[in-house]
Residue, then its C-alpha position, 0 to 999 in steps of 0.5 A: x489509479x494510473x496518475x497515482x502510478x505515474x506521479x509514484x514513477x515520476x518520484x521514484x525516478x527522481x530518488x533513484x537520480x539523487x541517489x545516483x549523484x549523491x553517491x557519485x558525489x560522495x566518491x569523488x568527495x572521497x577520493x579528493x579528500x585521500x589525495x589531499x592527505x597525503x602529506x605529512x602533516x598530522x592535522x590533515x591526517x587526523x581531519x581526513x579520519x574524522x571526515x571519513x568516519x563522518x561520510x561513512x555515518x552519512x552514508x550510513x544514516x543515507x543508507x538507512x534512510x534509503x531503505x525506510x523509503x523504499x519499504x514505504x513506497x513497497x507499502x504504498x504500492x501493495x496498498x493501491x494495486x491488488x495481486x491479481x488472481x491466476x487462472x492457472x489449470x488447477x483453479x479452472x478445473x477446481x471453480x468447474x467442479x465446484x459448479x457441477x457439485x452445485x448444480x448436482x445438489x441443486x438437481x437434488x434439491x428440486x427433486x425434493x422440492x426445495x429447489x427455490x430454498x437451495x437457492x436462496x441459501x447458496x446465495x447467502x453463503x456465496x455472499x458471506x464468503x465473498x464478504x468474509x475473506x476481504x482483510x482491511x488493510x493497516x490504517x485504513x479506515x471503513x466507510x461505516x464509521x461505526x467500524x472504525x477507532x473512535x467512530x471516526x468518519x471519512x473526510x466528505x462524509x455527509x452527515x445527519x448533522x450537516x444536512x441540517x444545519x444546511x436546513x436550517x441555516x443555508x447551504x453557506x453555513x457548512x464549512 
């Protein structure tokens, strides 16, 4: 995780200084081109309107481009680092008296002898909550591949097939 982070920094410092000498360049290409065409001369005129219309639908297209690879890098980043969760007053007070509300019910529970019973349901609703809640991100594809478009596998996935065809034929017959 930390080398993805510091190759995502290293490229993005490396964007960040193209970019910087690209519009340093593209100004001074500017500028350069607007003292040559000051002369009379109706080509020259005609020639530095036609590169002006041509360096503003660069930097347009430059623009663009920019802004496609930033909301890419802004996805890759949400992707690989979750949020992580604040423990603000309101959420401690909140998981407190969620825990004295169970251990309340599960007084009562014992009361009525079904205590074990209480328990054991607690656990499976706690693990269908903690399971329910997690969203899949776009494109990414489950582990179980009978979840995933066309059943399609995870690349290293070790497969009933594989195995016995590295039975049968050896280990050097698996590519």
């Amino acid at each position: 995780m930390e080398a993805k982070l510091a190759e995502y920094r290293a490229r993005k410092a490396k964007e960040t200084a193209r970019q910087d000498g690209s519009q340093s360049g593209l100004i001074s290409n500017l500028l350069r081109r607007n003292k040559t065409t000051g002369s009379d001369n109706p080509q020259s005129k005609s020639e530095s309107q036609n590169d002006k219309t041509s360096a503003t639908m660069s930097t347009k297209d430059d623009q663009q481009n920019q802004q496609q690879q930033q909301q890419q890098q802004q996805e890759v980043i949400e992707e690989e680092v979750p949020e992580p969760r604040v423990w603000d007053k309101l959420t401690i007070l909140e998981f407190g008296l969620k825990c004295v509300l169970w251990l309340a019910l599960w007084g009562l529970f014992v009361e009525i002898q079904f205590g074990a019973v209480f328990v054991l349901l607690s656990a499976l609703f706690f693990l269908y909550r903690s399971l329910s809640n997690r969203k899949r991100k776009k494109n990414k594809l489950s582990a179980y591949s009978v979840f995933n478009p066309n059943f399609e596998r995870l690349d290293g996935t070790f497969t009933a097939e594989q195995f016995e065809q590295e039975l049968r034929y050896g280990p050097s017959s698996v590519r």
